[in-house]
C-alpha positions in Angstrom: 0.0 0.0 0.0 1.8 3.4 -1.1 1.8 5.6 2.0 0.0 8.6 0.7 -2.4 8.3 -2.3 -4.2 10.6 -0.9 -7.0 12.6 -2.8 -8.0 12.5 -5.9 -10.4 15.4 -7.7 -12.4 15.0 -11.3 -14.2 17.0 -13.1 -13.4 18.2 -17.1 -12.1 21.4 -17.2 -12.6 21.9 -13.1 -11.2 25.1 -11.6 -8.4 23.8 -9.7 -7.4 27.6 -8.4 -9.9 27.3 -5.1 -7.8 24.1 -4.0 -4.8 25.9 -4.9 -5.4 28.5 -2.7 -6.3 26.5 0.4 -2.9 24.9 0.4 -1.3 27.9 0.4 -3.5 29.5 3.0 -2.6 26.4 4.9 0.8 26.7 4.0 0.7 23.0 2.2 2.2 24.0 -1.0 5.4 23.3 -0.8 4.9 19.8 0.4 1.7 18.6 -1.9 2.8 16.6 -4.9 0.0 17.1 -7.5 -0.6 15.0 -11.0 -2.9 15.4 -13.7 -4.5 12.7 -15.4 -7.5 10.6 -17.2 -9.1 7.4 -17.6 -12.6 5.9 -18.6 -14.1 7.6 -15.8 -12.8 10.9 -17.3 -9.8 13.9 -15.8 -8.7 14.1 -12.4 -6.3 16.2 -10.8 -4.4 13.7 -7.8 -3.1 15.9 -4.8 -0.8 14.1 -2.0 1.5 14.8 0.9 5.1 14.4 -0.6 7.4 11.5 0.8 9.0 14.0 3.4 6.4 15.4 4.7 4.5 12.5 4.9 7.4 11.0 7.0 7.9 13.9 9.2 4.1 14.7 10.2 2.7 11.2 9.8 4.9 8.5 10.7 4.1 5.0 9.7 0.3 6.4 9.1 -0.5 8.0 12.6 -2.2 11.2 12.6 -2.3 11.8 15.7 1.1 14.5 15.6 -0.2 16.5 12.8 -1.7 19.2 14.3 1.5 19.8 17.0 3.8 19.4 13.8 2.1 21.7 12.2 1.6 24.4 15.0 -2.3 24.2 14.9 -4.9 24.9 17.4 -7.5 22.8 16.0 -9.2 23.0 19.0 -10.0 26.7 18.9 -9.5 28.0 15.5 -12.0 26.8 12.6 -9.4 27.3 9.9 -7.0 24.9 11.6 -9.1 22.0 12.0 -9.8 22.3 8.1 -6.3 22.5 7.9 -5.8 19.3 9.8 -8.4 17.6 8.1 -7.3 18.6 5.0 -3.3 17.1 5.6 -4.8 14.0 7.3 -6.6 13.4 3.8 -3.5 14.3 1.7 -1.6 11.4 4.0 -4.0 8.9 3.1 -2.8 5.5 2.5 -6.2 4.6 0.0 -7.1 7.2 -2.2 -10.7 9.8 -1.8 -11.8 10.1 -4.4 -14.0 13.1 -5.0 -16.8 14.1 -7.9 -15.7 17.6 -8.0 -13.9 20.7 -6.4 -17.1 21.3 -4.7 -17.9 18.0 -3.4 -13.9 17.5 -2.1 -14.4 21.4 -0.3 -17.6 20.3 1.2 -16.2 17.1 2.6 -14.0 18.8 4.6 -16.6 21.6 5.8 -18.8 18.4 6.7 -15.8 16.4 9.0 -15.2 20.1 10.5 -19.5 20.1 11.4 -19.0 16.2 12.9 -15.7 17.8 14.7 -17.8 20.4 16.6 -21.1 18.8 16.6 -19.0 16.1 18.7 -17.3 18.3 20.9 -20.0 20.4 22.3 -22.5 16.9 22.4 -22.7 15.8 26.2 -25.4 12.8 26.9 -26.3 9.9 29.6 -25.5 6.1 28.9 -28.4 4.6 28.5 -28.9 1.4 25.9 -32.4 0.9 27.5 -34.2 4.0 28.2 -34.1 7.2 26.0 -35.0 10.6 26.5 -35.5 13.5 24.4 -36.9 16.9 23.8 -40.6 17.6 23.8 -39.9 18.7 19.7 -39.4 14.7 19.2 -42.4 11.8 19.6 -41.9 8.1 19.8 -44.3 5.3 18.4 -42.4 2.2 17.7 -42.9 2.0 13.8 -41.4 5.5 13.8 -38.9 5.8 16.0 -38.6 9.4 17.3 -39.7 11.9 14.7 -40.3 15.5 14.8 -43.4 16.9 16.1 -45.1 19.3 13.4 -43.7 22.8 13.7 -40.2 21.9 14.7 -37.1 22.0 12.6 -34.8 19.6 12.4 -31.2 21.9 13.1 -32.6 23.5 16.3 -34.0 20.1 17.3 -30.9 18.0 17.2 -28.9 20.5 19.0 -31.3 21.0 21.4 -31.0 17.3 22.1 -27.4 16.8 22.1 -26.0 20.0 23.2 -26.6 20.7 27.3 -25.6 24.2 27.0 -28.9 24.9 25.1 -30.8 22.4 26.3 -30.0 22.9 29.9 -29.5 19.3 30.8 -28.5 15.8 29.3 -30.7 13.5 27.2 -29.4 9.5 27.7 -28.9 8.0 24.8 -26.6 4.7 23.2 -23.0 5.5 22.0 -24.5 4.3 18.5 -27.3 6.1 18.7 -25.5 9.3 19.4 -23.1 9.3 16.8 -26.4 8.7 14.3 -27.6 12.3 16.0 -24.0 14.1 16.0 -23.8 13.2 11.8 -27.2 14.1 10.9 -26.7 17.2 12.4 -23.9 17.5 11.0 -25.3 16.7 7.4 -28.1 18.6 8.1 -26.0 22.0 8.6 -24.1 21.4 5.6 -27.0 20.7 3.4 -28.5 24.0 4.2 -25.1 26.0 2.8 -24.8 23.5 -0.6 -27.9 21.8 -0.8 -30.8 23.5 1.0 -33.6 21.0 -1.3 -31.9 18.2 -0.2 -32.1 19.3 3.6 -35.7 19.4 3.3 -36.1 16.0 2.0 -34.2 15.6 5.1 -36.8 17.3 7.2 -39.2 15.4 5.4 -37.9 12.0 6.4 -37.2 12.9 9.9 -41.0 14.0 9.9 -42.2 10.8 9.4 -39.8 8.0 10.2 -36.3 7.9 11.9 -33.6 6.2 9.9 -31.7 4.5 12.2 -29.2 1.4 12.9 -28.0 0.0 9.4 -30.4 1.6 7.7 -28.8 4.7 8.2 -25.3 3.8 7.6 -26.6 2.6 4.3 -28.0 6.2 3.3 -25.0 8.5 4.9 -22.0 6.7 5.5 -19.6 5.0 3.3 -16.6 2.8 4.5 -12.8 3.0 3.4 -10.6 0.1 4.7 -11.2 -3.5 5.5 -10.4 -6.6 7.3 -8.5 -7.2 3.6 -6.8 -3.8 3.5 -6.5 -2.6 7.0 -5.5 1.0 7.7 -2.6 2.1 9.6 -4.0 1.8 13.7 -3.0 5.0 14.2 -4.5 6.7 10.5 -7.8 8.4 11.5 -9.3 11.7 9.7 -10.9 14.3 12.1 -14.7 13.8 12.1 -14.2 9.5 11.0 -16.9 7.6 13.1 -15.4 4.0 13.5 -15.8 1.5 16.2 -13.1 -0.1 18.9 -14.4 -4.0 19.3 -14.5 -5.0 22.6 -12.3 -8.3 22.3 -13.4 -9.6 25.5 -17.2 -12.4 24.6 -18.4 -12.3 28.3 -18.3 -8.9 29.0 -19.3 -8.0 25.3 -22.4 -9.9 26.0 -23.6 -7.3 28.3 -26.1 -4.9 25.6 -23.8 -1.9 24.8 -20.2 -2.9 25.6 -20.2 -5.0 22.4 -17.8 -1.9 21.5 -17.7 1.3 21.2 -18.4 3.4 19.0 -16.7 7.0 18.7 -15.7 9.9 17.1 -12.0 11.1 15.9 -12.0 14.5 16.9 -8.3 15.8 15.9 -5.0 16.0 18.1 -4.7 12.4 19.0 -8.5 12.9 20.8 -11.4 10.8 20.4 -14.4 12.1 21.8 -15.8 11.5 25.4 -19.7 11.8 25.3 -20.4 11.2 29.2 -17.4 13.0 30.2 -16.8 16.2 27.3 -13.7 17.5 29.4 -11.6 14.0 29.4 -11.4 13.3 25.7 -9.7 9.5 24.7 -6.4 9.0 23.6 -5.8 5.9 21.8 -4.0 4.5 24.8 -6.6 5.7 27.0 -9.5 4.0 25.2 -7.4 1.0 24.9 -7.6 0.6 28.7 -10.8 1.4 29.3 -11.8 -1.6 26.9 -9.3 -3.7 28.2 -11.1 -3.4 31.8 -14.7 -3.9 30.7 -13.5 -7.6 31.5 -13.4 -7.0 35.3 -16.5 -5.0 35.4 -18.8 -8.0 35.0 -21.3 -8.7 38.0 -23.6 -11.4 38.1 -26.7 -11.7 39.9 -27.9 -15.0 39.6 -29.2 -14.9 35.6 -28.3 -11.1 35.6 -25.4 -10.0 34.2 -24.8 -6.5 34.2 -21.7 -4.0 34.4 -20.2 -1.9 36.7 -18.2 1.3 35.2 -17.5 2.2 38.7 -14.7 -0.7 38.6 -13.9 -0.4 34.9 -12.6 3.2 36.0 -10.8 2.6 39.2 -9.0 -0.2 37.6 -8.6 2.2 34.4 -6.6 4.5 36.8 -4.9 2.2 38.4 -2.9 0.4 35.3 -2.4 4.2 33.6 -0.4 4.7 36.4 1.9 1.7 35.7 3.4 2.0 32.2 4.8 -1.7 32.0 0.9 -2.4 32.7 0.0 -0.3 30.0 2.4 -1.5 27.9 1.3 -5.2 28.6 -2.8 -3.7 27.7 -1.5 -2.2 24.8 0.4 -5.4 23.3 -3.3 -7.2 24.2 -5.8 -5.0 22.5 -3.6 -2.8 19.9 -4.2 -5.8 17.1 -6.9 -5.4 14.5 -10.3 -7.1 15.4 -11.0 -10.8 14.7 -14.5 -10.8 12.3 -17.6 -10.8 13.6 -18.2 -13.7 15.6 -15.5 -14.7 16.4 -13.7 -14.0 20.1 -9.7 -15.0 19.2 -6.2 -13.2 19.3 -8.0 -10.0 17.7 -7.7 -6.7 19.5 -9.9 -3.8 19.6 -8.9 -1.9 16.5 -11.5 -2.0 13.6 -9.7 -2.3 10.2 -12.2 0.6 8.4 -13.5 4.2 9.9 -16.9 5.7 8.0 -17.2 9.0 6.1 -20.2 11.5 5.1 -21.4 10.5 1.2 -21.0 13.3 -1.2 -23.9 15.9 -0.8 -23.7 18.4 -3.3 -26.1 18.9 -6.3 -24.9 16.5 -8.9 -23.1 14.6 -7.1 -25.1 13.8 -4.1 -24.2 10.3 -2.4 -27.1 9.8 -0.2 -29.8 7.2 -1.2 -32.5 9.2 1.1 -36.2 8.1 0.4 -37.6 10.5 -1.4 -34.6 12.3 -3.6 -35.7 11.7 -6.5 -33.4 11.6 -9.8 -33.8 15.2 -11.0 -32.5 16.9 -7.3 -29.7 14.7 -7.1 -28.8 15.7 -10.9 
């Protein structure tokens, strides 16, 4: 696998001078290799990071240095998480491949959206109950759907964001990276593709897309079990999943795995806890322990986070301990079903489909054939 394909752009006759220009606002320039080309799927333009820079800001893969080799506060500044974003997809080891200037600038606005809808999202653990705003109603062939008079931007952050809601909704890890991306889509869609957002309204109106069918309409994969990325290769706003290697304690009904967020700077997100972010080596732990959080009580089997944490704390204190956790769990999973020598790490992450006019990727009930062209 070459170590940065990295991005590729098509489009006959595209105006390449808006790309251009964000490299050398990001002060890229220097170290993008670019090469024009065609096949039968007509001319691209292929942009990558060049062999040096690729070794000195993403060793072997990881992204996790970019934004401290790069002086960025991706954190605080809008411009720099696009501009970590953006190097993170020039350092890719399989090539994006993207429609058109518009579609490969709006890709990066919608990772940026996932980014902050992430950070600002604080919610309860709950794979059992669920709560939400009085804008949402439930029936069970719906799922929750928005009550008639209620938007669907104002809603979700209403839901997932305490500092306008004034306290926490419980949700499912799963479930609430579902709500952090259709925000996310739905924020973008109003700047590039305000009909589509209201086939988006539309559906959320009458029935909740959720589970696989959802990941079928939004997300696409890049990497697999066949052609793993790097462990540490992850693009700011990726959704992906750390497996839970452990089959008793992955019995238990949500610590099957997790499912997260990349949110830039070596940081995954931290739903339950915003200020305490994961690290890779962080999570890793944390997983690791579900194993001695198991309690039984008689045919109820439940777990207890109170002892996954303490003995969390306890091993990051020791780093032989860690390292020991780390040799465990930093392996790529073992496929479904099967509870081996795998580790946590997933060999694929999942990325927004295209959602520009002409070029829209989402196969949304209801889009019919002349908005999406």
């Amino acid at each position: 696998m070459t170590l940065t394909a990295g991005v590729r752009i098509r489009g006959a006759g595209a105006d390449f001078q808006s790309p251009e220009q964000w490299l050398a606002d990001a002060g890229l320039a220097s170290a993008v290799a670019r090469a024009d080309g065609a096949d039968d799927d007509g001319a691209y333009r292929d942009y990558r990071l060049k062999a040096d820079a690729a070794r000195a800001w993403v060793p072997d893969g990881d992204t996790s240095g970019i934004a401290q080799a790069l002086g960025l506060d991706a954190e605080h500044d809008p411009d720099d998480l696009d501009t970590e974003i953006l190097t993170t997809l020039l350092a890719s080891p399989l090539r994006f491949e993207y429609p058109s200037v518009e579609e490969f600038q709006s890709a990066v606005r919608v990772r940026r959206r996932v980014v902050q809808a992430a950070r600002r999202t604080v919610v309860d653990f709950d794979t059992e109950g669920a709560e939400r705003p009085d804008c949402w109603t439930w029936t069970e062939p719906t799922g929750f759907i928005l009550r008639p008079g209620f938007e669907l931007i104002p809603s979700l952050e209403l839901t997932l964001w305490p500092d306008v809601a004034g306290r926490r909704h419980s949700f499912s890890c799963y479930r609430a990276t579902e709500y952090v991306l259709l925000l996310a889509i739905a924020q973008e869609l109003q700047v590039c593709n305000p009909a589509a957002l209201q086939v988006l309204q539309r559906q959320w109106q009458t029935k909740a897309l959720v589970g696989e069918d959802f990941q079928a309409v939004f997300l696409r994969e890049y990497g697999s079990l066949q052609v793993p990325l790097p462990f540490g290769y992850y693009v700011p706003g990726d959704r992906l999943w750390f497996r839970n290697p452990d089959p008793v304690s992955a019995d238990i009904e949500g610590f099957e795995g997790s499912w997260i967020f990349y949110i830039g700077g070596g940081r995954f997100v931290n739903f339950w806890k915003p200020n305490a972010p994961y690290t890779l080596r962080n999570k890793c732990v944390e997983l690791y322990h579900w194993r001695h959080g198991v309690c039984h009580d008689g045919a109820r089997i439940w777990m207890d986070e109170s002892i996954v944490e303490e003995r969390a704390a306890e091993s990051l204190r020791h780093p032989e301990e860690v390292r020991q956790i780390l040799d465990r769990m930093m392996r790529l999973r073992d496929p479904a079903g099967v509870y081996a020598q795998g580790g946590c790490i997933d060999a694929s992450r999942e990325a927004v489909r295209g959602l520009c006019p002409g070029t829209l990727g989402l196969t949304l009930p209801g889009l019919t054939h002349a908005l999406a062209a």
